[in-house]
C-alpha positions in Angstrom: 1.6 78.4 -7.8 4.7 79.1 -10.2 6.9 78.7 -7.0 5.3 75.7 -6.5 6.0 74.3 -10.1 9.6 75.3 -9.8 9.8 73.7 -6.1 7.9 70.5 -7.8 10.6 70.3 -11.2 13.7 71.0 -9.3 12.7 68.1 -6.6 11.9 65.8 -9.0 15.3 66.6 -11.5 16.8 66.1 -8.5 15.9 62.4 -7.9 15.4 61.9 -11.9 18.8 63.2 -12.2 20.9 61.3 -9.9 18.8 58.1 -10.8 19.6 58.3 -14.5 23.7 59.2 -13.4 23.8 55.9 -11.5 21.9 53.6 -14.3 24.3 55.6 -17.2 27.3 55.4 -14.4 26.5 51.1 -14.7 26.4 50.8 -18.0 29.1 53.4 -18.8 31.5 51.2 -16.0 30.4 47.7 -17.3 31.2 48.8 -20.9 34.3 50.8 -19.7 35.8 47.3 -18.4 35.7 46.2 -22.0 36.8 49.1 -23.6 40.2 47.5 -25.8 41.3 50.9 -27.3 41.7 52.3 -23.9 43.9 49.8 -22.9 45.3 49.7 -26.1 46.8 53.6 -25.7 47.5 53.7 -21.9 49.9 50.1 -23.0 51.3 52.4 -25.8 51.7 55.1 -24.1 54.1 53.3 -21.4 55.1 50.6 -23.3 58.2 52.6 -24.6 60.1 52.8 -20.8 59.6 49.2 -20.0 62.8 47.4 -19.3 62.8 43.9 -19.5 61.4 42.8 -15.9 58.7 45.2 -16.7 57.9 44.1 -20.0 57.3 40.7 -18.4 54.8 42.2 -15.7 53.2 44.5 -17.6 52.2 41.1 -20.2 51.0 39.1 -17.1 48.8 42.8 -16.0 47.2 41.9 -19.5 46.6 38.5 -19.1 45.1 38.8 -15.6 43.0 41.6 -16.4 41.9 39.1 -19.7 41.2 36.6 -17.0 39.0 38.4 -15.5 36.9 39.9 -18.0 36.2 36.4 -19.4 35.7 35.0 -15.6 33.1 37.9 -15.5 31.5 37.3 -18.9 31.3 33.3 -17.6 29.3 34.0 -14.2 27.5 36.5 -16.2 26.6 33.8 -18.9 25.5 31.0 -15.9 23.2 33.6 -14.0 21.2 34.2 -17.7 21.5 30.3 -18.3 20.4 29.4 -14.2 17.7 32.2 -15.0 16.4 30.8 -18.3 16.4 26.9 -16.3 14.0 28.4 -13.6 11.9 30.1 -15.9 11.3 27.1 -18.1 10.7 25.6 -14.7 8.7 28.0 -13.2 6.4 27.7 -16.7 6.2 23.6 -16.7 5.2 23.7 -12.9 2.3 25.7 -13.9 1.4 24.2 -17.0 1.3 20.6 -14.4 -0.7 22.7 -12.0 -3.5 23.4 -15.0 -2.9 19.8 -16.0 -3.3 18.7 -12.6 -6.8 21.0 -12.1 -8.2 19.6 -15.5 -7.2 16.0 -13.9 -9.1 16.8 -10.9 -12.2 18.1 -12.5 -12.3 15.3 -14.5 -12.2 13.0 -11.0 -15.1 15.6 -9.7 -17.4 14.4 -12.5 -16.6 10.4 -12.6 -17.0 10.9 -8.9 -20.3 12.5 -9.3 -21.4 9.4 -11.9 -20.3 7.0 -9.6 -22.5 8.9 -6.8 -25.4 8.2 -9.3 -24.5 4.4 -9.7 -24.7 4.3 -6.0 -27.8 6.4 -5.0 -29.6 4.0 -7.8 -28.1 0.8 -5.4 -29.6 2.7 -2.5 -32.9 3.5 -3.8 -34.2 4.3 -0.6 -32.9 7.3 0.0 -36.0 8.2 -2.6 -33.9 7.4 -6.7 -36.0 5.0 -8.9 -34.4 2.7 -11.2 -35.5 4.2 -14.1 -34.6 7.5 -12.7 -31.4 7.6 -13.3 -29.5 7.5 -16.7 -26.9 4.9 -15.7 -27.0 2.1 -18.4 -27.2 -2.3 -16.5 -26.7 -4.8 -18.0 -30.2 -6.3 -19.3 -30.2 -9.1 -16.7 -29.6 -6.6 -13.7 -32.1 -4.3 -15.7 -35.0 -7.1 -15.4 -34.1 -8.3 -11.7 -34.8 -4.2 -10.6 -37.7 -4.1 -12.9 -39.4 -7.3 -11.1 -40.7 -6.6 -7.6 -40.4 -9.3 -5.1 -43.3 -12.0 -5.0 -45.7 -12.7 -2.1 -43.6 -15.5 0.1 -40.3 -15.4 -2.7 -37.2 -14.9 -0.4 -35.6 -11.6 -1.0 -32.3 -13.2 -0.5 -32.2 -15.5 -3.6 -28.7 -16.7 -3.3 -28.7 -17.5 0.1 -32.0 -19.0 0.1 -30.7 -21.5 -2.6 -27.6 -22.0 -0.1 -30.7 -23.5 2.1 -32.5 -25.7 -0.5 -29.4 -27.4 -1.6 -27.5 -28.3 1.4 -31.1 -30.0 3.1 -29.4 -33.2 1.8 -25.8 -32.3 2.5 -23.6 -35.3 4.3 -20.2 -34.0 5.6 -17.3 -34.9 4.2 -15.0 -37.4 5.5 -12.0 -35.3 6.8 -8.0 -36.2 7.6 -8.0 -35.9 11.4 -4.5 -37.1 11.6 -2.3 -34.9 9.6 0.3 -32.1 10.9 0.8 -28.6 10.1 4.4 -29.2 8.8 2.9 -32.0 6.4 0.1 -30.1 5.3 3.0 -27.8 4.1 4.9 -30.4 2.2 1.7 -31.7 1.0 0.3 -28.3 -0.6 4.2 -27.4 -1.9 4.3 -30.6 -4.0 0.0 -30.9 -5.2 0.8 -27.1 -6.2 4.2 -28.2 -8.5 2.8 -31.8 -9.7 -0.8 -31.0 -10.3 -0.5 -27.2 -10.9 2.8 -26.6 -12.4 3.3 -23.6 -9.4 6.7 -23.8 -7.5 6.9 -21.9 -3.7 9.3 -21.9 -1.5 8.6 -24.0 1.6 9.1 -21.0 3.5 6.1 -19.1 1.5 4.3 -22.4 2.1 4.7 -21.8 5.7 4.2 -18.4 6.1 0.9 -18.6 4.5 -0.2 -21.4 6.7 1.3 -20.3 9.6 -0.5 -16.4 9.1 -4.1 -18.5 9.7 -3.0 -18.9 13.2 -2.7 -14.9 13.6 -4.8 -13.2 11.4 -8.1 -13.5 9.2 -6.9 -11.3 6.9 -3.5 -12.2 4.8 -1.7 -9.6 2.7 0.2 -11.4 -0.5 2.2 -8.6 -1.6 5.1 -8.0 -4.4 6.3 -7.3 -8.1 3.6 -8.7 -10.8 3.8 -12.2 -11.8 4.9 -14.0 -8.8 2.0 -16.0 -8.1 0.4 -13.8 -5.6 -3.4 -15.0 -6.6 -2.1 -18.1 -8.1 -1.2 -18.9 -4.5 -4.4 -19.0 -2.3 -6.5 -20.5 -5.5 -4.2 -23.7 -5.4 -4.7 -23.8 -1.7 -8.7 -24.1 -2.3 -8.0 -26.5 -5.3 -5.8 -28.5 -2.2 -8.5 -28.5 0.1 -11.1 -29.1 -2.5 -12.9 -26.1 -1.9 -12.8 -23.8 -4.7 -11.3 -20.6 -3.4 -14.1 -17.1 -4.3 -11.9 -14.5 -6.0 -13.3 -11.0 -5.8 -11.7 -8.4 -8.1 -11.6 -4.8 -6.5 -12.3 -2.5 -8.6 -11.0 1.2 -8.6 -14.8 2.5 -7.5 -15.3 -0.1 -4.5 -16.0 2.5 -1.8 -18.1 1.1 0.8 -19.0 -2.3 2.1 -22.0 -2.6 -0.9 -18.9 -3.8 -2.8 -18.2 -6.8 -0.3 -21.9 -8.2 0.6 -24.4 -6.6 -1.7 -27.2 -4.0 -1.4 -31.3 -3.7 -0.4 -33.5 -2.1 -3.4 -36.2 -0.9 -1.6 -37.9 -0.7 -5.1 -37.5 -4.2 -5.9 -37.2 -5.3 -2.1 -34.6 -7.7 -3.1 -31.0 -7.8 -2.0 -28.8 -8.1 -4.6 -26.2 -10.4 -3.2 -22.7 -10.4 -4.0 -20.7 -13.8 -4.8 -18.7 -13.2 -1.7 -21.8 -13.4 0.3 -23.3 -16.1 -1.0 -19.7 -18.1 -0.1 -19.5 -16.6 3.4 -22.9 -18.0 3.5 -22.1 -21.1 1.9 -19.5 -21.6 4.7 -22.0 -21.9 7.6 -23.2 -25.0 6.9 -19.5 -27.0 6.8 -16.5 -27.6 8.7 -14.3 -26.8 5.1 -11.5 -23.8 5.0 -13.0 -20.7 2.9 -11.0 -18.6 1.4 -11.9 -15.4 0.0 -9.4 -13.4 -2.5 -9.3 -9.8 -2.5 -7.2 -9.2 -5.9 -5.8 -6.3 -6.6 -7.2 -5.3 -3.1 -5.4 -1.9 -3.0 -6.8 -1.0 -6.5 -9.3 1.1 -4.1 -9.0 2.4 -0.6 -9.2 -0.6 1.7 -10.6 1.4 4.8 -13.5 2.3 2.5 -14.9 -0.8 1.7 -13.0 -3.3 4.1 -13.6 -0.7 7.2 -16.3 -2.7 9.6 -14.8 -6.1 8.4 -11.1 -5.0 10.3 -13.0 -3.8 13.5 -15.5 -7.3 13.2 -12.8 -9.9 12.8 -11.0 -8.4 15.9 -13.7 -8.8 18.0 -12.6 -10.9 20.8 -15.8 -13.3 21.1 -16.8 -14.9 17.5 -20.8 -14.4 19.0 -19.4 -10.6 18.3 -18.8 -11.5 14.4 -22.3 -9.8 13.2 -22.9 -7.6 10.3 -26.2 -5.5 10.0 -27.6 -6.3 6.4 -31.2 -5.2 6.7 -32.7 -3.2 9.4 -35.1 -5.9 9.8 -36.2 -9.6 9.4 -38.5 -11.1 7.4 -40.1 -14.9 8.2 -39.3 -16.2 5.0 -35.3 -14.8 5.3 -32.8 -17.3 5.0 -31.9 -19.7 8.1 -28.9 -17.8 9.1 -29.9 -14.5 8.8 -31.8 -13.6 12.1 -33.5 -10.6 12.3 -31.6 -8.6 9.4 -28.0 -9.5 10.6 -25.6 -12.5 9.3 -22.4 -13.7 11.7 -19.5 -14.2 10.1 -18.0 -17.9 9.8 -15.6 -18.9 11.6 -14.3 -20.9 8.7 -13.3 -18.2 6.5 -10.1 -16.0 5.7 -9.5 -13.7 2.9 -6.6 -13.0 1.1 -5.7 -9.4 -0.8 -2.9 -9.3 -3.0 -1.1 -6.5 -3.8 1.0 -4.5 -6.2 2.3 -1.5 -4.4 3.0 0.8 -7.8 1.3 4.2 -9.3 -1.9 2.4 -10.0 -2.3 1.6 -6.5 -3.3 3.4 -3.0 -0.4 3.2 -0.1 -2.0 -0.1 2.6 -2.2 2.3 5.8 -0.7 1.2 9.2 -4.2 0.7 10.3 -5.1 -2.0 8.0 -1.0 -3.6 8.1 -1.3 -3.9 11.8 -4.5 -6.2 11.5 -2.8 -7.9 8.9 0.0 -10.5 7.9 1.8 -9.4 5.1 3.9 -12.2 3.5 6.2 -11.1 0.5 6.3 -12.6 -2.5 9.1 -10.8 -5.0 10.8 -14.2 -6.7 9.6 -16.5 -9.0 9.2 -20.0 -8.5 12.4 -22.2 -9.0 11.3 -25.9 -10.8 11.6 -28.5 -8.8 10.7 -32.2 -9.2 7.6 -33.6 -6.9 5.7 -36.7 -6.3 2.3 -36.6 -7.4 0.1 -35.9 -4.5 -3.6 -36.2 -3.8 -5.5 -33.8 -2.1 -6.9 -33.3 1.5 -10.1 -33.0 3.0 -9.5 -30.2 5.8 -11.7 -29.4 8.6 -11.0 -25.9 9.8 -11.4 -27.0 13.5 -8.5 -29.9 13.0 -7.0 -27.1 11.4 -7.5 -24.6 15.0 -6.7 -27.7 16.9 -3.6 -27.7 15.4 -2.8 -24.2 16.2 -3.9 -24.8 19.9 -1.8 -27.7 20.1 1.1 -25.5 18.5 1.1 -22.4 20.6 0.9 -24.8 23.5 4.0 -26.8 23.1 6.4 -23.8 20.9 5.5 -21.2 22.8 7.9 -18.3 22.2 11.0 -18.6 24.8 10.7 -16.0 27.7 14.4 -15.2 26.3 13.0 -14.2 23.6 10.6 -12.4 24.6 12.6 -10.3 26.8 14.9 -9.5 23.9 12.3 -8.3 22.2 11.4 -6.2 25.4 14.7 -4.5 25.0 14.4 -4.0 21.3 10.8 -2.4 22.2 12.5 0.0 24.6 15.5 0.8 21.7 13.3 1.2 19.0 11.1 3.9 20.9 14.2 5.7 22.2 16.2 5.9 18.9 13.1 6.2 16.3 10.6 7.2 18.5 8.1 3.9 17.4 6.6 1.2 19.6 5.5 -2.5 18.9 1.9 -2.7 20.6 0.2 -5.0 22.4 -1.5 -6.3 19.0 1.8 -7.1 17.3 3.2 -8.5 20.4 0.0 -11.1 20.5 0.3 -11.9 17.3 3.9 -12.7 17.6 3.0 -15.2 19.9 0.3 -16.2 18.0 2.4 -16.8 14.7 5.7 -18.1 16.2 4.0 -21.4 17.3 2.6 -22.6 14.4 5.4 -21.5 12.6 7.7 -23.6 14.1 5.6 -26.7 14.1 5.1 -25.9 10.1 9.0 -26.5 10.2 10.7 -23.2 10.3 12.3 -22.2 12.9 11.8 -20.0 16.2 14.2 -17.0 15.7 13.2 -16.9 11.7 9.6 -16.6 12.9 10.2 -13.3 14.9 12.2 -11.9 12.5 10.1 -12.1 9.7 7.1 -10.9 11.9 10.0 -7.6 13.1 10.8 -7.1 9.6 7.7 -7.1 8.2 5.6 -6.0 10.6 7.7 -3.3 12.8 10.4 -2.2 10.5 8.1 -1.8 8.1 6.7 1.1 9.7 10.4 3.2 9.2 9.1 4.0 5.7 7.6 6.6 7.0 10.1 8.2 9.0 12.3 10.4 7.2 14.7 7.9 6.0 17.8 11.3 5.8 17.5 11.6 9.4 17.7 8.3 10.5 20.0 6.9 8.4 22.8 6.5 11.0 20.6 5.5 13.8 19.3 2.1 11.1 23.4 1.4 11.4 23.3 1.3 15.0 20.1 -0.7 15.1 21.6 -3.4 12.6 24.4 -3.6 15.6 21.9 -3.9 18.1 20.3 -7.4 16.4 23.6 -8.5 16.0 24.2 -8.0 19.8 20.6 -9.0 20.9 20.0 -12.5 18.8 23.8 -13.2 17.2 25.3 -12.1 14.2 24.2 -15.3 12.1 20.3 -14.5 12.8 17.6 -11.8 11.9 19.1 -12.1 8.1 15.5 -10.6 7.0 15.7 -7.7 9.1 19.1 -7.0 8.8 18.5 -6.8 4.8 15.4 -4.9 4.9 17.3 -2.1 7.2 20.1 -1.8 4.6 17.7 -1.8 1.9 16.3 1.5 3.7 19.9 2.9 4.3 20.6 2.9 0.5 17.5 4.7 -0.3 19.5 7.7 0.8 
């Protein structure tokens, strides 16, 4: 065993040893480089031999061996100063990262709140009113409080709808106006009787999107008139326009029409419903606004309205409110389930900031987005009266339109070959959904008085190039240049000003 102990110090000295020589061999080295009284005697010692040309080198030995000592004190000085930065960093992405998991928790709990507001809408799956400790408003209090009365409707809203339009004679409407005066008629009732002042190109676009699309995307900075917009159109048309504000918790469809208590077994209507409703009875334009519409997730609660409203038959325009019907239900629910009306569109505005959820591709692609980032410029305009509109003149029109502008086969091969260049330089592809609304837009656009070519570029600008965003914009940065040449080549240097400007907007991002 004492061999062993001896064997067992003498290795370990060993290592100990020659670990503690190089650590004292650093340190003695580093501080030997700095050592002045050591250079100090070796320059004294030879200092008395030097003739004049080695007086001369021996003072620039000095200074470059004082060069770099201070160059080596300087990197030594950044590496403490770079570490220092990454440890500060290091500590403020952690103390985000607690921040961030208090945020989330906090989302967890108003998540599980809102869960409790909406199992109490649903009281079928087995909550009671007065089960839950969610505070109504009295009036909502009282209406789940009061069960539903042998032969009362359990659709209240829509049931009055009934009652009041017994007696309703249709209105006298302008069969004889155009598209393109319909424009210059809203433009100048917005400015003389509203005080708001568009563009005639805005005035257009949102005219022209009715032709394409039932759902219209106003998007842009605060301010611009986004809502203002669509609520002068209904005052226009004399049809006050239904504005629904989204709200941050909309998360399913409840939000849109309204819910069934099964403890009440009433259906609490929503404003929105009662309009869409409202709009079966008449030949008027509805419009519906969605403000603030990405203030939630759109697929949540706008999800079976997107795959409806494509449907290709209207007879497929059916939503499933109640499992079931009822005699005394309202006229135009049959057996539990309301079609949509054909006279409605709805309009969601906008504001793409940090308060907001990104629109997906999904709901862009069903969509028309028109941009409105300027304010009005005044303008003087004659007073002018407003229009009774039927919304089948207004389809008529849009027949008639697609029928006699239809988009040039020129055109259409041009935009063929920008299909073909897009998928082979950015690896993206127009669709056949695009494509028919492109033809669907164009038309109508044209006989609003705008112009063919400015028609498909706003529709490629706003509805294809849009889609680069999410490319990564560093790669592709040289292959936007080339595709700015390739419009120039394919439609003429003087056209596709939108597009051109929306690509080198992208380009400077980077």
């Amino acid at each position: 065993m004492d061999v062993f102990l001896k064997f067992f110090v003498d290795f370990l000295a060993t290592f100990f040893g020659s670990l503690w020589s190089a650590i004292s061999g650093l340190f003695s080295g580093f501080f030997g480089m700095f050592n002045v009284a050591k250079y100090a005697r070796v320059f004294k010692q030879y200092c008395g031999d030097f003739g004049g040309l080695a007086w001369i080198l021996a003072i620039l030995t000095v200074i470059l061996v004082i060069a770099a000592l201070c160059l080596l004190v300087f990197v030594i000085y950044l590496a403490i100063r770079k570490y220092i930065r990454v440890r500060t960093t290091l500590v403020s992405q952690e103390e985000l990262l607690n921040e961030v998991g208090k945020l989330n928790r906090e989302v967890v709990k108003l998540s599980n709140e809102k869960d409790k507001i909406l199992a109490m809408k649903v009281s079928h799956l087995g909550l009671k009113p007065e089960e839950s400790d969610v505070i109504e408003p009295e009036e909502s209090q009282e209406e789940n409080k009061t069960p539903l009365a042998e032969g009362e409707s359990r659709f209240y809203k829509c049931t009055l709808i009934d009652e009041q339009m017994q007696d309703y004679i249709p209105k006298t409407y302008n069969y004889d106006i155009s598209l393109s005066e319909i424009c210059d008629m809203f433009r100048n009732f917005a400015c003389s009787r509203m005080g708001l002042f568009y563009e005639i190109k805005i005035i257009r676009l949102f005219v022209a999107a009715f032709a394409s699309t039932r759902l219209i995307i106003l998007q842009g900075i605060s301010g611009t008139g986004k809502t203002s917009l669509p609520y002068a159109f209904g005052k226009f048309i004399q049809n006050d326009t239904n504005i629904a504000s989204v709200q941050p918790s909309w998360r399913d469809r409840t939000e849109l029409y309204g819910y069934f208590n099964e403890f009440t077994k009433r259906f609490n209507e929503t404003e929105t419903l009662k309009r869409m409703y409202e709009a079966t009875y008449t030949e008027d334009v509805f419009l519906t606004i969605l403000d603030e519409m990405n203030i939630a997730r759109i697929e949540y609660y706008f999800a079976e309205m997107l795959s409806i409203l494509e449907m290709p038959s209207r007879s497929e325009w059916v939503i499933d409110l109640v499992p079931s019907g009822w005699p005394n239900d309202p006229k135009h629910i049959e057996n539990g389930r309301f079609r949509l009306p054909e006279n409605m569109w709805y309009v969601g505005t906008a504001n793409n900031d940090d308060s907001t959820f990104a629109i997906s591709d999904k709901v862009y692609d069903r969509a028309l987005p028109i941009n409105i980032d300027t304010k009005g410029v005044y303008f003087e305009a004659p007073y002018t009266e407003n229009l009774n509109l039927s919304y089948k003149h207004l389809e008529r029109l849009f027949d008639e339109a697609k029928a006699k502008y239809k988009v040039s086969e020129e055109n259409l091969k041009k935009i063929e070959v920008l299909d073909d260049y897009v998928i082979e330089h950015f690896r993206l592809a127009f669709g056949n959904r695009i494509v028919k609304q492109l033809r669907d837009f164009v038309p109508v656009y044209v006989a609003c008085g705008g112009t063919e070519i400015d028609g498909i570029d706003y529709v490629l600008a706003n509805k294809i190039l849009r889609k680069f965003e999410s490319l990564n914009l560093a790669f592709i940065r040289d292959e936007i240049e080339g595709l700015i040449s390739y419009l120039s080549e394919l439609f003429g240097k003087e056209n596709m000003g939108e597009s051109k400007a929306y690509l080198s907007r992208l380009q400077k991002l980077f």
